[in-house]
FIPA-907375 format. One line per field, with one value per residue: residue number from 1; x, y, z of N, C-alpha, C in turn. Coordinates in steps of 0.05 Angstrom, whole numbers, padded with zeros to 5 digits. Atoms other than C-alpha are relative to their C-alpha. Last residue first. Layout:
n: NUM | ... .
nxx: X | ... .
nyy: Y | ... .
nzz: Z | ... .
caxx: X | ... .
cayy: Y | ... .
cazz: Z | ... .
cxx: X | ... .
cyy: Y | ... .
czz: Z | ... .
//
This chain:
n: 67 | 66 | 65 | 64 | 63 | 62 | 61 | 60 | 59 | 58 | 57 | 56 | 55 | 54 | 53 | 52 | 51 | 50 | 49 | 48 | 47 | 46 | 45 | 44 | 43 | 42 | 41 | 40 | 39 | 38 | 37 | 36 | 35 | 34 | 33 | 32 | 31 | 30 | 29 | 28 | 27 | 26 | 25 | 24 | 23 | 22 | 21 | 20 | 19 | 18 | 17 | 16 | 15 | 14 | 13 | 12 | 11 | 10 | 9 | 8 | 7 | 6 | 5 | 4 | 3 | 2 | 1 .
nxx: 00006 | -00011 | -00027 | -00015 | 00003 | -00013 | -00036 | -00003 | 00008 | -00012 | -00016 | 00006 | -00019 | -00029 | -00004 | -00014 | -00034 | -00021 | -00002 | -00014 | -00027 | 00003 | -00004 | -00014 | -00020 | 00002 | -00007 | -00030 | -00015 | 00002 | -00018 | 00015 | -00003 | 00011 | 00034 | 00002 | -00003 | 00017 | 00030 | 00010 | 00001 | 00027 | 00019 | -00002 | 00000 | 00030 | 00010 | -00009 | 00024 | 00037 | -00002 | 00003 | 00029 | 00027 | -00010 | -00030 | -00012 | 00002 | 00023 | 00004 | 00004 | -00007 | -00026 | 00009 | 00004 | -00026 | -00017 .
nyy: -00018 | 00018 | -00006 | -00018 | 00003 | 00031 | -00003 | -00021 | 00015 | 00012 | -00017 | -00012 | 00016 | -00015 | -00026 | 00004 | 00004 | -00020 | -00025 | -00014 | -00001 | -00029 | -00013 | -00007 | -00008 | -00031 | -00018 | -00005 | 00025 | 00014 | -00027 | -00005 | 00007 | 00027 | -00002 | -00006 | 00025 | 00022 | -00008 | -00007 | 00036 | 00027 | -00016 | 00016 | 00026 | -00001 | 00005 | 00028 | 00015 | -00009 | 00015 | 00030 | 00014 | -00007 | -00023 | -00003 | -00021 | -00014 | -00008 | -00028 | 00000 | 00013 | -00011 | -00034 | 00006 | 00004 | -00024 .
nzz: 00029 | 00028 | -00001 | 00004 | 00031 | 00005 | -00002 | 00007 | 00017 | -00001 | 00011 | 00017 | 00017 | -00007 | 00013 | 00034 | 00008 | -00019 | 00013 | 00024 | -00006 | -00013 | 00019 | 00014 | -00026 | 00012 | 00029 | 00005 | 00004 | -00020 | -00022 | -00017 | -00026 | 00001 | 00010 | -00010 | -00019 | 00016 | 00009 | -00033 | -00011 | 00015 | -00016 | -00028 | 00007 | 00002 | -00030 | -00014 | 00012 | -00015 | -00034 | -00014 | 00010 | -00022 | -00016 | -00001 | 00005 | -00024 | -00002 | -00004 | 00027 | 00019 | 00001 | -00002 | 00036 | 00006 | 00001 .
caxx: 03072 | 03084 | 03080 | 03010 | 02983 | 03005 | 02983 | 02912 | 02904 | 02924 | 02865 | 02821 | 02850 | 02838 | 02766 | 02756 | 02761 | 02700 | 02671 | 02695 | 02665 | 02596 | 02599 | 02617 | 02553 | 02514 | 02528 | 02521 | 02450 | 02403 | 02401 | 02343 | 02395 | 02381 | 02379 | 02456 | 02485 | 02462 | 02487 | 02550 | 02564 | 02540 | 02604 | 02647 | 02616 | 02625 | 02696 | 02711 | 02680 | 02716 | 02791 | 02768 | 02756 | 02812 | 02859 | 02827 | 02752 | 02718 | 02704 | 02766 | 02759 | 02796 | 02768 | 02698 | 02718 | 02747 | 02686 .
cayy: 02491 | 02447 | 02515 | 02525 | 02463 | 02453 | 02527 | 02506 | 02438 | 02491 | 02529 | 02471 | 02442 | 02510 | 02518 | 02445 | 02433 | 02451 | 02414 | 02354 | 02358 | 02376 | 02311 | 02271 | 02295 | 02286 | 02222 | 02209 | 02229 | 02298 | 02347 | 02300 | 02261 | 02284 | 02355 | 02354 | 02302 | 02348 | 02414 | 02377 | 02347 | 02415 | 02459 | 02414 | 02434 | 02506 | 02488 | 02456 | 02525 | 02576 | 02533 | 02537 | 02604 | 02619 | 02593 | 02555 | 02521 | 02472 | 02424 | 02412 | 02331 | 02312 | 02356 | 02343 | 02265 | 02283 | 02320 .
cazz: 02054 | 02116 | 02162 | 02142 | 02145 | 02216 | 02236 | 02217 | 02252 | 02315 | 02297 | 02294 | 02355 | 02395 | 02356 | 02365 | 02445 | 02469 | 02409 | 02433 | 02498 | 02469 | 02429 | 02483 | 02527 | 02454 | 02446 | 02523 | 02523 | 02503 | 02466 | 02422 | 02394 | 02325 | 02336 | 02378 | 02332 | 02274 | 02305 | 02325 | 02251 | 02218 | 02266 | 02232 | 02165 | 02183 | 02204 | 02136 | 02096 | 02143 | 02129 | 02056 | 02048 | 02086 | 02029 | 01974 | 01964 | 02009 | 01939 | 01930 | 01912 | 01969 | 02022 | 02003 | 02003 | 02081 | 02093 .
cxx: 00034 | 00000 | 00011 | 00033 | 00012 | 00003 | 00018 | 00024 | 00019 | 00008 | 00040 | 00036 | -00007 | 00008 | 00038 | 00006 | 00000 | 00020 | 00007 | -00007 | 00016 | 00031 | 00011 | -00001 | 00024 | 00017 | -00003 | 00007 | 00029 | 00016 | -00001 | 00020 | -00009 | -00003 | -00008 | -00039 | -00018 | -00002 | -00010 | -00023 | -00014 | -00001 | -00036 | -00019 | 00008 | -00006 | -00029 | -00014 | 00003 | -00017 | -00035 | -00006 | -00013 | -00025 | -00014 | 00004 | 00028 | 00010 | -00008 | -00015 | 00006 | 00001 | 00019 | 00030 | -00004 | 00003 | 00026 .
cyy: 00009 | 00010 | -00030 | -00001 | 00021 | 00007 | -00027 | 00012 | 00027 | -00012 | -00020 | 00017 | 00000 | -00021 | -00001 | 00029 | 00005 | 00006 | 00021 | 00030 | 00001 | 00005 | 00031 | 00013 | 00001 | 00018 | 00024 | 00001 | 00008 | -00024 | -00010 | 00031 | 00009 | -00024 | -00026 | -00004 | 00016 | -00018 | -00027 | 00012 | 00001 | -00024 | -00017 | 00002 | -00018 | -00028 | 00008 | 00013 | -00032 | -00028 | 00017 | -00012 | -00023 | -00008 | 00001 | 00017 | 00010 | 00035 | 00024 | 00015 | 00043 | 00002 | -00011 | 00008 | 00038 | -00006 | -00007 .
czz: -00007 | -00032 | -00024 | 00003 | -00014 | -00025 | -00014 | -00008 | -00024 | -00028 | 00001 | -00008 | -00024 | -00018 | 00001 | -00001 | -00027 | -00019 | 00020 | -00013 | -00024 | 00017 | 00010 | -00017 | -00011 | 00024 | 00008 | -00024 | 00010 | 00008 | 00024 | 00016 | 00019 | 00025 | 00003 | -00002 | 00026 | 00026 | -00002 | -00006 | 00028 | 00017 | -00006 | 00015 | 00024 | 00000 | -00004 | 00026 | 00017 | -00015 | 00006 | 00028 | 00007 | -00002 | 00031 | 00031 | 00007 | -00014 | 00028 | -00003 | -00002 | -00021 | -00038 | 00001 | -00011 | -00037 | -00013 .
//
């Protein structure tokens, strides 16, 4: 994601911030299919993704006020 970011490949604006959290949203899907839905990978995963929308949006406001 972070080479994706890099090369601006997520797109501008909103666009972008929807195309990164889709893509976040991929990593947990993936860890979720590939791990069965089952473990402690997928116990921490499910705790971080609690938490990404508020440290998402947060992430968000940051980028926004350094502009």
């Amino acid at each position: 994601m972070l080479w994706k970011i890099g090369r601006g490949e997520y797109g501008d604006g909103s666009d972008a911030a929807a195309n990164l959290y889709a893509d976040f949203l991929l990593v947990f899907d993936n860890c979720y299919t590939f791990n069965d839905g089952v473990g402690d990978v997928v116990s921490e995963a499910m705790k971080v993704l609690q938490n990404m929308p508020v440290a998402f949006a947060k992430g968000c406001q940051e980028i926004m006020r350094s502009r």
